[in-house]
VOBA-1610 file (N, C-alpha, C; in pm, whole numbers, padded with zeros to 5 digits, always signed):
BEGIN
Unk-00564-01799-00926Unk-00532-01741-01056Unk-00598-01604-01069Unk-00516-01490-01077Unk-00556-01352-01136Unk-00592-01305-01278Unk-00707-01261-01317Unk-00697-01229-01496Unk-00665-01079-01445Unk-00578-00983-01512Unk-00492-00913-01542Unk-00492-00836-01696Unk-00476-00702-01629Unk-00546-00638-01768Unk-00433-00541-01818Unk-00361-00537-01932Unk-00237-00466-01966Unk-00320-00379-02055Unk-00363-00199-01995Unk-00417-00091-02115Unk-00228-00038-02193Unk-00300-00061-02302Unk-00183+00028-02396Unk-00219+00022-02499Unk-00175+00105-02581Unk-00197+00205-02705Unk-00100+00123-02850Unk-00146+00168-02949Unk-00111+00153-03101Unk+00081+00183-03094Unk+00053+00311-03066Unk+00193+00343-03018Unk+00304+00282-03001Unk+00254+00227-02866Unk+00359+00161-02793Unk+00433-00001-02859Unk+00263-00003-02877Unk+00342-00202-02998Unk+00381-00170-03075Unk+00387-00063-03148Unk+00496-00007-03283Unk+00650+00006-03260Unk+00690-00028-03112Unk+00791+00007-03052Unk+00887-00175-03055Unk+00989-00205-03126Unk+01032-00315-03081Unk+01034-00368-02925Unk+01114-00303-02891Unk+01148-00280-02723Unk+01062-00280-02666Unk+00927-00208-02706Unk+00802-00213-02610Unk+00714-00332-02594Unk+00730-00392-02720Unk+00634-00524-02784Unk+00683-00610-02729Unk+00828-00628-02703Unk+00868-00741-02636Unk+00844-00743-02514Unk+00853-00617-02411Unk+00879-00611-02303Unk+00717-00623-02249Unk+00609-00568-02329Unk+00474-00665-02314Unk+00450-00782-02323Unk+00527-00897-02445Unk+00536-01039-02446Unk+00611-01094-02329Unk+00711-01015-02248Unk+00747-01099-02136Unk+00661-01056-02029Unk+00573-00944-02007Unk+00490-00939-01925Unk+00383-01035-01935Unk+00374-01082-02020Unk+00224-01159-02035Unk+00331-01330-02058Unk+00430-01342-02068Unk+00466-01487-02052Unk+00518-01504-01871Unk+00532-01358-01836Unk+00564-01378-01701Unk+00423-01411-01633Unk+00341-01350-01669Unk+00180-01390-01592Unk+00164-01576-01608Unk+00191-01605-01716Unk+00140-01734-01727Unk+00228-01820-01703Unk+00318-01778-01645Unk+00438-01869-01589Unk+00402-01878-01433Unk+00314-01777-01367Unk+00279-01786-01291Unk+00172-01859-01241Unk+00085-01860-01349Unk-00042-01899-01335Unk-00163-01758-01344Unk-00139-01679-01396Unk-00217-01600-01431Unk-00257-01567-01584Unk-00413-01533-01586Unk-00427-01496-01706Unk-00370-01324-01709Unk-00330-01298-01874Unk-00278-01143-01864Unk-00311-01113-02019Unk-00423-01050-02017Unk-00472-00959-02181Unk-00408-00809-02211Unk-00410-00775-02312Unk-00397-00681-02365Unk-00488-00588-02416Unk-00518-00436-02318Unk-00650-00403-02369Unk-00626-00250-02416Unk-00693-00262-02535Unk-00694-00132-02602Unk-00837+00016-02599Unk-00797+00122-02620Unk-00865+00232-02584Unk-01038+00164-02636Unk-01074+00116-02716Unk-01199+00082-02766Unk-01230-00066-02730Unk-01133-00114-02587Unk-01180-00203-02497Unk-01226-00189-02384Unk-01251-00060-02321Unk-01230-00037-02164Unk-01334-00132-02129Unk-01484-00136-02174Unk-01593-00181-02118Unk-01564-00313-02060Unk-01424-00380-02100Unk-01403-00525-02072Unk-01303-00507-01960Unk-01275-00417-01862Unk-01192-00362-01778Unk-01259-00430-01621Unk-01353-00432-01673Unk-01477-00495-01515Unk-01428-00637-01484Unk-01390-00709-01604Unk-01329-00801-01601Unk-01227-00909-01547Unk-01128-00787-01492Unk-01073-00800-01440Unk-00957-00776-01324Unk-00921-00833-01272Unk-00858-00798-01091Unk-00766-00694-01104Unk-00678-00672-01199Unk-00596-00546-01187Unk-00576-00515-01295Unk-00493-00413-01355Unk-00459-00333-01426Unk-00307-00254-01433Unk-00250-00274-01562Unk-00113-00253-01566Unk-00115-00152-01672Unk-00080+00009-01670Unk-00090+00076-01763Unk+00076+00081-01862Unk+00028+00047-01970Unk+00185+00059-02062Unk+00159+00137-02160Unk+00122+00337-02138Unk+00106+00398-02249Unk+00137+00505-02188Unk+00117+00614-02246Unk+00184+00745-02243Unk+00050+00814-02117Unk+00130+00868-01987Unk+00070+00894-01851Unk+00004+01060-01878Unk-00108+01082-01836Unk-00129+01252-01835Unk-00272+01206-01766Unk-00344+01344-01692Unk-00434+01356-01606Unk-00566+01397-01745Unk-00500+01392-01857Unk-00612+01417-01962Unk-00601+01322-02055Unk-00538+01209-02062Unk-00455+01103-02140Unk-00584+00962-02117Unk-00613+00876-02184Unk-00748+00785-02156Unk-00667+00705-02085Unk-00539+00690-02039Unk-00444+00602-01893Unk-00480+00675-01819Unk-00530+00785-01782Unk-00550+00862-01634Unk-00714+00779-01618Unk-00755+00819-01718Unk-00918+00774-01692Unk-00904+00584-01614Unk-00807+00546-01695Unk-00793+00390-01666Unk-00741+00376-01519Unk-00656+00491-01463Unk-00623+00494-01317Unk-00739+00482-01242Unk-00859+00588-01262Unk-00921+00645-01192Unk-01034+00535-01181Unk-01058+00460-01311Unk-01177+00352-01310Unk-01183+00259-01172Unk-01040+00214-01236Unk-00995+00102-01178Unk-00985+00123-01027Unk-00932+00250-00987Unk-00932+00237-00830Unk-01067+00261-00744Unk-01184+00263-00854Unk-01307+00311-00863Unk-01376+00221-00800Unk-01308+00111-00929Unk-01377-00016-00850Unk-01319-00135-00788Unk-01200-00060-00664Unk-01151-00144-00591Unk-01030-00239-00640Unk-00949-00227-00772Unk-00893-00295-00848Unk-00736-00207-00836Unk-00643-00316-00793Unk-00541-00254-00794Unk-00445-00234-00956Unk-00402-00078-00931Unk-00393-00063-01080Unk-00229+00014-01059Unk-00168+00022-01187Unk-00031+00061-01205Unk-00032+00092-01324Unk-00018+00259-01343Unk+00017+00371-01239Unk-00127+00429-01174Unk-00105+00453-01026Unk-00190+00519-00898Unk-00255+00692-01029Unk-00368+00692-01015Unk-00411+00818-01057Unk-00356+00936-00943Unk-00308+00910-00859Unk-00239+00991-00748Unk-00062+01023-00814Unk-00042+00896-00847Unk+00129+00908-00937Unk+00087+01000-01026Unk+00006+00977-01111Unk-00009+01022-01198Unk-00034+01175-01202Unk-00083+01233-01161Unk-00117+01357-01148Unk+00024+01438-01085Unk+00066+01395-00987Unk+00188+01425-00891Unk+00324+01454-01001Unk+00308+01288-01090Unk+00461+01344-01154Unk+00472+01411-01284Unk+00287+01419-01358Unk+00262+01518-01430Unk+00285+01688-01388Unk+00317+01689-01315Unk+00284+01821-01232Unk+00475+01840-01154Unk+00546+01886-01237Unk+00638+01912-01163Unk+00692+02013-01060Unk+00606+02076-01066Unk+00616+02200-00992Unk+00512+02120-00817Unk+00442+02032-00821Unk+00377+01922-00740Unk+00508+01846-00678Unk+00586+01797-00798Unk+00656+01673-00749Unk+00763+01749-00694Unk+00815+01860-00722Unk+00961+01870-00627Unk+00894+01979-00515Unk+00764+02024-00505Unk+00726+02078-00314Unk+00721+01917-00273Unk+00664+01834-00324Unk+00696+01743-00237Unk+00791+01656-00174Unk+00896+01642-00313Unk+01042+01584-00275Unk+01116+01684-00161Unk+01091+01835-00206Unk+01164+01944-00089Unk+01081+01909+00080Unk+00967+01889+00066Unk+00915+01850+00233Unk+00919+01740+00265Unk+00968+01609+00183Unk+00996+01521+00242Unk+01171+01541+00307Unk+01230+01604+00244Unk+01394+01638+00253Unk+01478+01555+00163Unk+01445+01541+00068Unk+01476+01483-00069Unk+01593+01522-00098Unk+01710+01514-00114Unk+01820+01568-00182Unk+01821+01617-00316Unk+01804+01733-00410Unk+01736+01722-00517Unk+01831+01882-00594Unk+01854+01871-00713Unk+01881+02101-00732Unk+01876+02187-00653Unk+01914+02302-00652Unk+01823+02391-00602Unk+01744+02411-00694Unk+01626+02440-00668Unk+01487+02488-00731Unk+01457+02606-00688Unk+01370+02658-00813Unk+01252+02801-00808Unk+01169+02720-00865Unk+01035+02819-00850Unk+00918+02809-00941Unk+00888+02995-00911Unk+00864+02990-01116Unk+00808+03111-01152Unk+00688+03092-01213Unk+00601+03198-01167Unk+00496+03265-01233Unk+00559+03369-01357Unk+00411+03352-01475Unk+00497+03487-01605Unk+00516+03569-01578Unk+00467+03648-01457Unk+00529+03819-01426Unk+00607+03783-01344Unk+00733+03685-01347Unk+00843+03673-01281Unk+00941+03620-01373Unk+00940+03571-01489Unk+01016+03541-01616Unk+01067+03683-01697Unk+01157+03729-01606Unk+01197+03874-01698Unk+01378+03862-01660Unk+01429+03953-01751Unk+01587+03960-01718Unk+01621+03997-01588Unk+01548+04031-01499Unk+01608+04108-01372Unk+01637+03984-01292Unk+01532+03868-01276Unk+01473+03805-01214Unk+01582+03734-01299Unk+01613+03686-01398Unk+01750+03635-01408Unk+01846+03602-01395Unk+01866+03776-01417Unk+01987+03778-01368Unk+02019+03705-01201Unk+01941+03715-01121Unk+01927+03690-00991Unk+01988+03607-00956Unk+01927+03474-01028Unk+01885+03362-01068Unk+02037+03318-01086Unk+02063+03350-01169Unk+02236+03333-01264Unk+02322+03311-01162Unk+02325+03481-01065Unk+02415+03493-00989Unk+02402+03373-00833Unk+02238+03340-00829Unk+02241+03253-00689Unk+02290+03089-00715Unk+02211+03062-00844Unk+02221+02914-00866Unk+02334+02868-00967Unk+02439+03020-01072Unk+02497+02950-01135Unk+02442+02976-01271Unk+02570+02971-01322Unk+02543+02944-01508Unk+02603+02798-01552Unk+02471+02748-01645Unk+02363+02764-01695Unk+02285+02714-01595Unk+02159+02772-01620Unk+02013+02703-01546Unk+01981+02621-01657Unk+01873+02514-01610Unk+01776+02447-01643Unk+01640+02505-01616Unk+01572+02487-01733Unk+01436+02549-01703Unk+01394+02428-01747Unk+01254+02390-01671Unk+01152+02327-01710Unk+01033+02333-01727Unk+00940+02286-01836Unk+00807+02326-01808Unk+00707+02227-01763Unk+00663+02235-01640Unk+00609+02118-01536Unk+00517+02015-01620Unk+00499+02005-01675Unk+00398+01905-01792Unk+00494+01856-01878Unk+00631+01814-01906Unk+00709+01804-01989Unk+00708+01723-01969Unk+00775+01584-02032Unk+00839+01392-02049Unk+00939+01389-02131Unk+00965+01278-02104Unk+01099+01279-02236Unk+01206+01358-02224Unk+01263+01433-02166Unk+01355+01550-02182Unk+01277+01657-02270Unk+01133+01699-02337Unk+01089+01751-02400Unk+01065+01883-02304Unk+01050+02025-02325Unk+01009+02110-02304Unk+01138+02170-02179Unk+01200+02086-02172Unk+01346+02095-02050Unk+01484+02162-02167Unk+01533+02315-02099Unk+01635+02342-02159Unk+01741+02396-02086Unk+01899+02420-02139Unk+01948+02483-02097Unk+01971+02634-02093Unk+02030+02757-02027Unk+02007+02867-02055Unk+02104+02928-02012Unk+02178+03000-02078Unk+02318+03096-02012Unk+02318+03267-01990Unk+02200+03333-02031Unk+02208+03415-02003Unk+02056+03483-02015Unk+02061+03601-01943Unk+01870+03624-01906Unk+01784+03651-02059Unk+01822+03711-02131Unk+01785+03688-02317Unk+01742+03533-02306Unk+01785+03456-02344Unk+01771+03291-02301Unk+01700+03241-02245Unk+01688+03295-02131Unk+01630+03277-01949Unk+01468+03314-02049Unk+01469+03431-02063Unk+01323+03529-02078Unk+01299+03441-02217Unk+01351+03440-02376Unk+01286+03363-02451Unk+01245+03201-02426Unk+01306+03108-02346Unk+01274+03005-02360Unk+01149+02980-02244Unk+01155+03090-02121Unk+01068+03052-02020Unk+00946+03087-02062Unk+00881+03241-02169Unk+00778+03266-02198Unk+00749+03115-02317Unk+00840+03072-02386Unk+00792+02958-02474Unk+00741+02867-02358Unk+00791+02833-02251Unk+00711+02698-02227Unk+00548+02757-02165Unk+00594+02897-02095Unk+00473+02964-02052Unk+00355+02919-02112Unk+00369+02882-02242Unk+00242+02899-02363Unk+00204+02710-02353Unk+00260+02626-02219Unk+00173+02483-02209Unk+00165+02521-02019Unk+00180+02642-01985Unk+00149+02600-01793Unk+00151+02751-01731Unk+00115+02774-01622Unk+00107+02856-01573Unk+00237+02943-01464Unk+00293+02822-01477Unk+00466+02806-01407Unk+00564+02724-01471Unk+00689+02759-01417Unk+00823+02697-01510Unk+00879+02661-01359Unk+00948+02543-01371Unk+01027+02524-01263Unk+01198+02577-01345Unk+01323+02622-01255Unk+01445+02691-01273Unk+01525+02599-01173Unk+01607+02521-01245Unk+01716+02450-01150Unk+01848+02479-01196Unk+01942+02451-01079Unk+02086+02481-01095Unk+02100+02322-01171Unk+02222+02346-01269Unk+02242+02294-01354Unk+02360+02210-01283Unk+02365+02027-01287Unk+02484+01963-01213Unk+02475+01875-01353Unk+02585+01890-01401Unk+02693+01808-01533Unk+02701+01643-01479Unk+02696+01609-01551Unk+02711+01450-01513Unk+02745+01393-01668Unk+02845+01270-01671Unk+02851+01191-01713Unk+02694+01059-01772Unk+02668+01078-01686Unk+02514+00987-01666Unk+02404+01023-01598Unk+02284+00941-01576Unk+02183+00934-01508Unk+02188+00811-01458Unk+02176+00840-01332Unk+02118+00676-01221Unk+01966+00687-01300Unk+01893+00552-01302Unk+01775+00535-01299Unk+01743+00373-01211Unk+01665+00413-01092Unk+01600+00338-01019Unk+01505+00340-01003Unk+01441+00193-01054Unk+01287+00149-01118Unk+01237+00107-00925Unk+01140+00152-00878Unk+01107+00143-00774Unk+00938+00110-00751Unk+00891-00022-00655Unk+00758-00049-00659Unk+00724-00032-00522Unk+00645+00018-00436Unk+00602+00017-00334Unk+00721-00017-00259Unk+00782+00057-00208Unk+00910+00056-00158Unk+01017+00001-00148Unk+01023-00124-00288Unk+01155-00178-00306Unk+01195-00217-00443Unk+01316-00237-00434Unk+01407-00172-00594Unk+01366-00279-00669Unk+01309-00260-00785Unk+01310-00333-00946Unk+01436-00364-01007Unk+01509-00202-01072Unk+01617-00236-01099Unk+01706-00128-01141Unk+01809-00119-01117Unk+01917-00009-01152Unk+01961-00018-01326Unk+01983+00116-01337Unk+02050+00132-01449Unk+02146+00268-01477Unk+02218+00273-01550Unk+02282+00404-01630Unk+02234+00440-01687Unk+02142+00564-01703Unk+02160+00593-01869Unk+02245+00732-01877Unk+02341+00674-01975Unk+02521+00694-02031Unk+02447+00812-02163Unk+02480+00978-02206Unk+02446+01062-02232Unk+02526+00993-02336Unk+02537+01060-02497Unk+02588+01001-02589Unk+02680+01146-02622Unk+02840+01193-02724Unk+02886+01261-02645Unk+02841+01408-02689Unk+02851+01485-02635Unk+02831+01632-02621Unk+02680+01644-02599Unk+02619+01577-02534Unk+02470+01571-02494Unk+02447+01584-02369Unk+02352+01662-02272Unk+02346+01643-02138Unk+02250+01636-02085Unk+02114+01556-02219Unk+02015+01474-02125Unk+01994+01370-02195Unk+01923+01257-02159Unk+01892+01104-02185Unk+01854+01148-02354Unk+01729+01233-02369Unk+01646+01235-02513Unk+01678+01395-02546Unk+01749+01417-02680Unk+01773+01525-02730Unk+01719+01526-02825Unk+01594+01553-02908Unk+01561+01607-03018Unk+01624+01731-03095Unk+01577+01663-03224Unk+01642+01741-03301Unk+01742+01743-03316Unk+01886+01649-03278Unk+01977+01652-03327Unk+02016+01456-03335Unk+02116+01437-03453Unk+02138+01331-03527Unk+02285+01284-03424Unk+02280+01147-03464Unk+02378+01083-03410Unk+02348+00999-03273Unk+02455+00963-03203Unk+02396+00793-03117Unk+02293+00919-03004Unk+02248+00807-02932Unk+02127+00767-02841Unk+02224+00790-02721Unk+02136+00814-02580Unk+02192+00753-02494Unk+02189+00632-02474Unk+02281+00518-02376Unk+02319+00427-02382Unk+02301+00350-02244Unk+02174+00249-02225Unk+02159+00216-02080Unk+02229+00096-02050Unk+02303+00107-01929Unk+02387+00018-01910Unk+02333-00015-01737Unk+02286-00150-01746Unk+02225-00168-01585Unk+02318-00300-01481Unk+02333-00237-01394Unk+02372-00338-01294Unk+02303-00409-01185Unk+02284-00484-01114Unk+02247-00612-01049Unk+02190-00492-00913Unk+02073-00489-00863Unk+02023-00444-00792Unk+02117-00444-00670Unk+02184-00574-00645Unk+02211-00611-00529Unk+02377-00549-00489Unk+02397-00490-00617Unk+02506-00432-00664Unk+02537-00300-00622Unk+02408-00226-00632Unk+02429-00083-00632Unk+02423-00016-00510Unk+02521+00091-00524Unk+02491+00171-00376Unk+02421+00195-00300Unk+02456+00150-00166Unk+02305+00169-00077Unk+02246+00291-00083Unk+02344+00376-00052Unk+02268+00497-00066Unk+02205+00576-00162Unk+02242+00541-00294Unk+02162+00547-00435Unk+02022+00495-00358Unk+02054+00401-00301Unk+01947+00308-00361Unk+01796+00383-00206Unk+01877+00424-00125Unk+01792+00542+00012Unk+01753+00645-00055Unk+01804+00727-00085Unk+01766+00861-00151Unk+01658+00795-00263Unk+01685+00670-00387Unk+01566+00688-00488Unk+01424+00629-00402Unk+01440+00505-00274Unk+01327+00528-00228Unk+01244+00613-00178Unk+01331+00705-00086Unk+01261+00808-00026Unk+01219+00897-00118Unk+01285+00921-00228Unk+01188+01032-00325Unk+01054+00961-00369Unk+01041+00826-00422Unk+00977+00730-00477Unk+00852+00726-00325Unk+00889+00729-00185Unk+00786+00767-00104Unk+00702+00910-00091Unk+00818+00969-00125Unk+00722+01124-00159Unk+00606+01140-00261Unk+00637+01057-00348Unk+00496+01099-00403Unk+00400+00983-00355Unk+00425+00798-00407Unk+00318+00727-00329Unk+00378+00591-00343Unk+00272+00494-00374Unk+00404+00342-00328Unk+00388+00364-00506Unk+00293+00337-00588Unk+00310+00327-00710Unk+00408+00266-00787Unk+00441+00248-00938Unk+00551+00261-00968Unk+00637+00328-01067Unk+00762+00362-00994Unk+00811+00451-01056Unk+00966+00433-01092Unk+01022+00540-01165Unk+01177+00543-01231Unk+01235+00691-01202Unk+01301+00689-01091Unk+01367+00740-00984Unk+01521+00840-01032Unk+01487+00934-01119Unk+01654+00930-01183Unk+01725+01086-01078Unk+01863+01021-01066Unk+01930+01047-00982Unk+02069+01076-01081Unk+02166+01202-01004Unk+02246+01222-01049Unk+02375+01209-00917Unk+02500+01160-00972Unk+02584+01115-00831Unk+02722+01260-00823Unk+02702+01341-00728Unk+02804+01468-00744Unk+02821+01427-00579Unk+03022+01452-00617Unk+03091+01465-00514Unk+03061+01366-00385Unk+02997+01238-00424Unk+02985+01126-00338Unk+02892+01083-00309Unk+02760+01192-00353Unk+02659+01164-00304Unk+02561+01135-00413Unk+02396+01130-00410Unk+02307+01167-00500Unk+02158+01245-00512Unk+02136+01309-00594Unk+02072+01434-00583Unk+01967+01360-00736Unk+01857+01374-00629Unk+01654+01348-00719Unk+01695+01431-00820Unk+01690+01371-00962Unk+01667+01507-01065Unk+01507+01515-01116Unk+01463+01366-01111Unk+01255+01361-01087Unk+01260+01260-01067Unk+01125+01231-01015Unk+01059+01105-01054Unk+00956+01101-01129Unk+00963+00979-01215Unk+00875+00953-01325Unk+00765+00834-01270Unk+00642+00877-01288Unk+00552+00755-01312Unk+00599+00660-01462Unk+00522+00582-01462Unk+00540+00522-01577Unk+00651+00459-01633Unk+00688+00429-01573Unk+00918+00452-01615Unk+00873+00386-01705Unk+01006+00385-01819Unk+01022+00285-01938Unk+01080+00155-01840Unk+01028+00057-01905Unk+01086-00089-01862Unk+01082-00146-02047Unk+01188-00132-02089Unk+01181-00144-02218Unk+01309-00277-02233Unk+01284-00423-02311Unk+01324-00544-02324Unk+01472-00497-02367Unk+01559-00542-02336Unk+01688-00517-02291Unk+01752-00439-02271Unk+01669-00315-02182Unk+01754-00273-02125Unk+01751-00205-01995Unk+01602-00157-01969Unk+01598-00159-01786Unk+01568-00280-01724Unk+01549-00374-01824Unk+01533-00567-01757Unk+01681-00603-01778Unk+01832-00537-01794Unk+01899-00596-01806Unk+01981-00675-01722Unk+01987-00651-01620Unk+02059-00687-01491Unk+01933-00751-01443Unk+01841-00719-01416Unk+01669-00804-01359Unk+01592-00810-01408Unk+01578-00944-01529Unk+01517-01017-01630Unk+01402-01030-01526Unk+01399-01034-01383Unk+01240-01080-01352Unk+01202-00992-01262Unk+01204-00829-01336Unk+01076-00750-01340Unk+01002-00748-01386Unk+00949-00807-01501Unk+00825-00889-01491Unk+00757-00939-01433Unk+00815-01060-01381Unk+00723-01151-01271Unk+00676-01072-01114Unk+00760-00967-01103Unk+00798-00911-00995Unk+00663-00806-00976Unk+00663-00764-01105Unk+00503-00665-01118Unk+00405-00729-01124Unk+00429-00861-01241Unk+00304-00958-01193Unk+00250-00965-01089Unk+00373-01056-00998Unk+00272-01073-00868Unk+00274-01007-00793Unk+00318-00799-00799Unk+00244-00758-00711Unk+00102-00717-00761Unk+00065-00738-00893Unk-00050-00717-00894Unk-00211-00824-00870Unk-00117-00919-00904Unk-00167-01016-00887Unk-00230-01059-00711Unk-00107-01052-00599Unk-00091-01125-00516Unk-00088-00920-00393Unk-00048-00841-00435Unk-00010-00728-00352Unk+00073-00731-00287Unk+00130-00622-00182Unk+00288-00592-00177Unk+00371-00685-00095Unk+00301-00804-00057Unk+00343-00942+00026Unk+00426-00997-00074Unk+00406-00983-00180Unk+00451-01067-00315Unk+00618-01017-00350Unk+00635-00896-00281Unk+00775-00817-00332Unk+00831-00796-00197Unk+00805-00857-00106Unk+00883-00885+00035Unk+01012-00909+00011Unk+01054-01013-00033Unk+01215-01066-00053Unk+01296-00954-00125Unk+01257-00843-00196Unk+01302-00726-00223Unk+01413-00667-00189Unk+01513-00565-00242Unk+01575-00470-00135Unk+01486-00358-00130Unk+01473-00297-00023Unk+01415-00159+00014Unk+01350-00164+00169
//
């Protein structure tokens, strides 16, 4: 029997979807035979406690979940998410040199410095990769701080705005999709597939600031999905570490192309558990038992 330590925040139990998808983590532990608590920021001291650690709160290298990475692998305790994930997919301008040297299928990419965010450098830009770009600012989540841009006016106001949270902007060619693949991935084999279906005239998962439906996740049966979806999200998912992560992928002209990888993925109660109700148990016992436990896997 493993005792098992779930850190997460006020936040997150305010979340229907999240609250549940912690109650089946902790009915999946004890279905196993494990104990599985719930520990909050003004619990850590009770962290010694126990054999591993499952982080379910918002990921950053300055966030008290980074500190909970770093404890825990401190003292020999296997923990989820890796303070190595963590830093890597905070850091996007990190995560795609590394997806590009592994040979990742992925945008084309730049990364600018601020005395390279000007109209000339734009224009460049426009003419190599295409109208519109995507700019991003490497510390971003959520679709937050990620925009589109059609012309170097655009280019130059939105890139000096993110300027003012990083020292660089990543610039990608812009590929239209209907959807997002998302493949939930643990030490090298698949959790679980999903869609997430853009809601209409929208062209990322989370759009702030504007009213009307959500995107819409629609997941199919692991065993279901394209192999090669399913090659490309491991191998990006190896570029950064075994950790775990949510792999989102876009499918153009037959193939599929890394748009990031996320530490932390949402695994939120009906709907990246929809097709595989036992990712739960599945994280359990790799934390519990380690990566022997997720053998029968695809990957």
């Amino acid at each position: 029997m493993a005792r098992l330590a779930v850190f997460t925040e006020r936040y997150t139990i305010r979340s229907a979807v999240e609250l549940t998808a912690l109650t089946n983590f902790r009915m999946a532990a004890f279905e196993l035979g494990h104990d599985l608590d719930f520990v909050f920021k003004n619990e850590l001291k009770y962290l010694s406690q126990y054999d591993a650690v499952l982080i379910r709160a918002l990921t950053d290298p300055l966030n008290t979940a980074y500190v909970v990475a770093r404890w825990s692998e401190m003292m020999g305790k296997r923990v989820l998410d890796t303070s190595e994930s963590i830093r890597v997919c905070c850091d996007k301008v990190n995560m795609y040199r590394r997806l590009q040297r592994a040979g990742v299928p992925m945008p084309e990419t730049r990364f600018l410095d601020e005395g390279q965010v000007a109209a000339p450098v734009a224009q460049r830009l426009f003419e190599e990769l295409g109208t519109p770009l995507v700019l991003k600012a490497p510390n971003s989540s959520f679709s937050a701080y990620v925009d589109k841009v059609t012309n170097p006016e655009a280019f130059v106001q939105v890139g000096k705005r993110f300027l003012r949270r990083a020292d660089r902007i990543v610039v990608q060619q812009y590929l239209p999709s209907a959807f997002d693949w998302r493949v939930v991935t643990l030490h090298g084999k698949v959790l679980a597939v999903v869609e997430y279906r853009f809601a209409a005239d929208r062209w990322k998962v989370m759009q702030r600031g504007l009213e009307g439906e959500a995107a819409v996740t629609r997941a199919i049966a692991r065993d279901r999905a394209p192999a090669r979806l399913l090659e490309v999200a491991l191998k990006a998912s190896a570029a950064i570490d075994h950790s775990l992560h949510g792999v989102d992928l876009k499918e153009i002209d037959g193939d599929y192309v890394v748009i990031e990888v996320n530490d932390n993925p949402t695994i939120a109660a009906t709907e990246e558990d929809q097709a595989n109700p036992e990712i739960y148990a599945e994280i359990v016992a790799y934390l519990a038992e380690g990566p022997s436990a997720l053998a029968h896997l695809p990957g």
